[in-house]
N, C-alpha and C positions, 0 to 999 in steps of 0.2 A: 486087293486084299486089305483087311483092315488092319491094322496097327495092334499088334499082339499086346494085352495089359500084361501088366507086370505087378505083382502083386510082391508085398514086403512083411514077410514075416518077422519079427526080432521075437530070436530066443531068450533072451538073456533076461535074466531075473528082473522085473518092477521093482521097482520103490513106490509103496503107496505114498499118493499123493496128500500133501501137506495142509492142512485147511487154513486160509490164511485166518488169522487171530481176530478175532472180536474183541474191539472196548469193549470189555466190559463197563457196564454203565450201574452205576451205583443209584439206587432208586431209594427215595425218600420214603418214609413210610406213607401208606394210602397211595400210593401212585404221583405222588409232585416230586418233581425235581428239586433238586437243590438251586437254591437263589445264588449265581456266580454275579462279580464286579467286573463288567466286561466295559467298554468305552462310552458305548451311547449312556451306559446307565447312572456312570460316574458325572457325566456333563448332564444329564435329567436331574442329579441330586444336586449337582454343584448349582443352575439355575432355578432350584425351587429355594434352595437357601437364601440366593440373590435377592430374590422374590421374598422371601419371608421376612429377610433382614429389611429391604427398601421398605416393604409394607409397617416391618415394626418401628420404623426411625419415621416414617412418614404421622402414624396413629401414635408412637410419643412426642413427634412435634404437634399436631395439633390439640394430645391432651393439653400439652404443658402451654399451648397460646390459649384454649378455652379456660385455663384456672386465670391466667394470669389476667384476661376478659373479664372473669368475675371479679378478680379484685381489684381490677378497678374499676368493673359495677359496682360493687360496693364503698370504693372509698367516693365517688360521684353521687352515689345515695345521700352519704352522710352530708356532705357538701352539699346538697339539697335542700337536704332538713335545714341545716345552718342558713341557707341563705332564704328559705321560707320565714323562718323565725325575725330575720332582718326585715326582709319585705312586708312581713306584717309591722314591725314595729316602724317602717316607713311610711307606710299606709296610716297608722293612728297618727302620725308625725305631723303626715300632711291635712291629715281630717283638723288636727290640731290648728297646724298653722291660715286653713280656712277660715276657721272658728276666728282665730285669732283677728283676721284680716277683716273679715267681718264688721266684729267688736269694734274694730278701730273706725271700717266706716259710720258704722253709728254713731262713735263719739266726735268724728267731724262733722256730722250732717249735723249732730246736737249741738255743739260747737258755732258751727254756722248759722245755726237755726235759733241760736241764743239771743244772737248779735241781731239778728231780723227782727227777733221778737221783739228785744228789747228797745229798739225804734220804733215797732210797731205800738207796743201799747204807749210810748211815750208820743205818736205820733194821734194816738186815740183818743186819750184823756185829749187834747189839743181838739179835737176834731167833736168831741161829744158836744151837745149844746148845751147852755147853759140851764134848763130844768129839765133833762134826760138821763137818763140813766140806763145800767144796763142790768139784768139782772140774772144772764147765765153765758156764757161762751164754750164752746163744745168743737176740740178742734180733731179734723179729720185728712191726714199728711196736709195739701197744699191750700185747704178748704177753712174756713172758721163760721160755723152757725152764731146767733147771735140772738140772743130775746132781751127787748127792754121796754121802757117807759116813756114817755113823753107826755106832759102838758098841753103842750102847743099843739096847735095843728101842723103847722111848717116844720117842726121838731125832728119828722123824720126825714121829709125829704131836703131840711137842712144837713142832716147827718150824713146822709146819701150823696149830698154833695161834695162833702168835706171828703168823702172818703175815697170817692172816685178822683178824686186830683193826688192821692196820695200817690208816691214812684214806687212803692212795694207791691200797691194790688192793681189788679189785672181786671176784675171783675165784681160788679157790688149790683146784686137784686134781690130784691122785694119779697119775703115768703107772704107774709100777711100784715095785713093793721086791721086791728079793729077797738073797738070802744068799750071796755069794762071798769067796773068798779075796784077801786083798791085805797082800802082804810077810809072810806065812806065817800072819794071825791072818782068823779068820772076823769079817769087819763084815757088815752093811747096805748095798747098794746102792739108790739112790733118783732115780727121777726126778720133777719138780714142772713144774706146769707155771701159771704166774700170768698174772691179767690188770688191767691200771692202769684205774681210773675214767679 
């Protein structure tokens, strides 16, 4: 036989049951929530600040090295100028001192070249022969052209002689001789041409 059920009635008055309570939830107007300060959000604000502060100290140090770059690109400008202004008056200085240096050799070569000469024609008159003459000299740095006269026939290559034994010249030939009239008597025309050691 089976197991008789047993069935349980209770008489005894209910108590309606209790609805457990609803948070109420306070809703923002349109449907948002209200923005709460919970943990994660506080450490999200605290590291953007970090963040804004390093970035703002980082972008004032490099303003304040770019001005401070400028000024002293600019005080190196002016310093420029300055020492342009120098270097050009160095420049005319030494254009100067060329010039100068120059000058000076020309007046020893002249100097030197006094002292030469002045043997040379003392050395000339000596060397001329006795009815020759000269009657132009034309000098060209180490060179002297020379036109004159002669009676004689020998007259030139007596001179030619004399001159080649001199210790100044190096070199004495012959441009021309030839035979013309001068103040009604037939000479010798002559030109020489010398070269100085």
């Amino acid at each position: 036989m089976s197991k008789p059920e047993v069935i349980g009635i209770n008489l005894l008055k209910r108590e309606p049951k209790k609805l457990a309570k609803r948070e109420a939830r306070i809703r923002a107007p349109k449907g948002k929530l209200p923005f709460t300060f919970d943990r994660d959000t506080i450490v999200i604000l605290v590291l953007v600040a970090i963040f804004l502060l390093a970035f703002g100290g980082y972008a004032w140090h490099l303003s304040s090295s770019i001005k401070a770059k400028e000024k002293l690109l600019i005080r190196k400008r002016a310093e420029l100028k300055k020492l342009e202004k120098v270097y050009a008056r160095i420049g005319a200085l030494e254009t100067k001192r060329k010039e100068l240096e120059r000058m000076v050799k020309v007046v020893e070569k002249l100097s030197a070249d006094r002292e030469r000469m002045v043997h040379f024609f003392g050395n000339l008159e000596a060397t001329i022969p006795p009815i020759s003459w000269l009657s132009s000299l034309e000098f060209k740095g180490k060179n002297i052209n020379m036109k004159g006269y002669t009676l004689e026939d020998r007259g030139v290559a007596d001179f030619m002689d004399n001159l080649t034994h001199s210790s100044q010249i190096s070199r004495c030939r012959l441009g021309y001789i030839k035979e013309v009239k001068f103040s009604g008597m037939r000479v010798k025309e002559f030109s020489l041409s010398i070269s100085f050691k």
